[in-house]
C-alpha positions as CSV (number, residue, x, y, z in Angstrom):
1,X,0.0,0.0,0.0
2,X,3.2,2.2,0.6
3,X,4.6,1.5,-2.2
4,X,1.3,2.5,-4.5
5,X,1.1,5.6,-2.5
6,X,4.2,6.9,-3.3
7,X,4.0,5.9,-7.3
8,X,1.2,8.1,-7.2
9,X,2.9,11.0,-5.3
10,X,5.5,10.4,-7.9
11,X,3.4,10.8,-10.9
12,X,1.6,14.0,-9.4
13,X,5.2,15.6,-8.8
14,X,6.3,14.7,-12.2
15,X,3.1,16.0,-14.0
16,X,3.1,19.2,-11.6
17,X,6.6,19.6,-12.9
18,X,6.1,19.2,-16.7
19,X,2.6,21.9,-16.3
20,X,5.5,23.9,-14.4
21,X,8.1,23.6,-17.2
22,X,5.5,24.4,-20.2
23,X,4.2,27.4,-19.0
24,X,7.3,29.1,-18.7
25,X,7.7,29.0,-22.5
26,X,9.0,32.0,-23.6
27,X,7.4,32.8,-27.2
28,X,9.3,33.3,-30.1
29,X,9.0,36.0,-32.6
30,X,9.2,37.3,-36.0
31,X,10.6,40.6,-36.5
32,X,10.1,43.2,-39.2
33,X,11.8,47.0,-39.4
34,X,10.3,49.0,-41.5
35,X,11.4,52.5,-42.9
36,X,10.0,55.6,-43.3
37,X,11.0,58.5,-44.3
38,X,9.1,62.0,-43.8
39,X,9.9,65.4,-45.0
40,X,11.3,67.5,-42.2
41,X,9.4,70.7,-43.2
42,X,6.2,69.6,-44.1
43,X,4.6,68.6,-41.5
44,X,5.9,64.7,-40.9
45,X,4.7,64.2,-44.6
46,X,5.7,60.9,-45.9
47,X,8.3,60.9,-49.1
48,X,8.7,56.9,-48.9
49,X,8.3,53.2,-47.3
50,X,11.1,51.2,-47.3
51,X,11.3,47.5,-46.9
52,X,14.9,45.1,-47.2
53,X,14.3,41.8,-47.9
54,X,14.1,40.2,-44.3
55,X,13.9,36.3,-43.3
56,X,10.5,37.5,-40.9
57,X,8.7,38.5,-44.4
58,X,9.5,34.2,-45.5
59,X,6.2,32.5,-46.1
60,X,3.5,35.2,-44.7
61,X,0.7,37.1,-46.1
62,X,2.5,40.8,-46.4
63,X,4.5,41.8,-48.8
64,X,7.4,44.3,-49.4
65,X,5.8,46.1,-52.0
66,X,2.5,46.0,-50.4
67,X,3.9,47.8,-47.8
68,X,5.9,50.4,-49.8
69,X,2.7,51.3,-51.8
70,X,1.3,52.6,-48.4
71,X,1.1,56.4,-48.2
72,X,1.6,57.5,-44.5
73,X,2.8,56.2,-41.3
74,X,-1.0,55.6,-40.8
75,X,-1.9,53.1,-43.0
76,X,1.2,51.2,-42.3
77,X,0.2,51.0,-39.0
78,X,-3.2,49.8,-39.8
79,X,-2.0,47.7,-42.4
80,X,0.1,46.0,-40.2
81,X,-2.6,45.4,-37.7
82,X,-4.8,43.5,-39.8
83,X,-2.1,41.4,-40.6
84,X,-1.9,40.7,-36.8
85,X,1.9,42.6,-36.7
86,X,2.1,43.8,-33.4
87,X,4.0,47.6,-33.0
88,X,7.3,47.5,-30.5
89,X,9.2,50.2,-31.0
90,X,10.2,53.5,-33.2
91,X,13.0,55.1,-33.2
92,X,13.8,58.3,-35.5
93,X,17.6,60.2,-37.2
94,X,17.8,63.5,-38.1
95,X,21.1,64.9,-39.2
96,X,20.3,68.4,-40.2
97,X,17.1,71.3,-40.1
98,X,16.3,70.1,-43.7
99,X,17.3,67.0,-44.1
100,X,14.4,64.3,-44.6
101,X,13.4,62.5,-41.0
102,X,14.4,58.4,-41.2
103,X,12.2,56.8,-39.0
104,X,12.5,52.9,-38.4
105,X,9.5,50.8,-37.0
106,X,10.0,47.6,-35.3
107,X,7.2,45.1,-36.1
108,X,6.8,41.8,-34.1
109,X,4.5,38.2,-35.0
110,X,4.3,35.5,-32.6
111,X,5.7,32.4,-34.5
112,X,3.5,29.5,-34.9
């Protein structure tokens, strides 16, 4: 009777420990930067999107010139929203008063 006892101690241990073990999973993610670049004097007006070629883009539904077709930092946002891209960060260069604005956003997807 001991011995069953503690089999099934045991088995509630180890299956405490494997519920323990897979949900502390850290996810993985797809990233994407993205380009922009604005007029300085205008307003933040966009001039162009610009999209490298990335490993992230590989076998999904968006596509580089999809994205470069867009017309403001709006619709990219949007855009990448639908296509369940999630926004992490943006980070901006400006060299000089007149100079256009380079603005890079960071994209993220959860991989399946």
């Amino acid at each position: 009777m001991k011995l069953l006892l503690n089999r099934i101690v045991l088995c509630f241990v180890f299956l405490l420990i494997v519920n323990a073990v897979a949900s502390q999973e850290i996810p993985k993610y797809d990233y994407l930067e993205i380009i922009v670049v604005q007029k300085a004097n205008n307003s933040g007006k966009v001039k162009r999107i610009k999209v490298q070629e990335q490993k992230s883009l590989e076998g999904k539904q968006i596509t580089i010139k999809e994205i470069e077709d867009l017309e403001g930092t709006s619709d990219l946002l949007n855009y990448m929203n639908a296509a369940n891209w999630e926004f992490v960060d943006r980070q901006s260069v400006v060299s000089e008063e007149n100079d256009p604005v380079w603005m890079s956003y960071i994209f993220r997807k959860r991989k399946y």
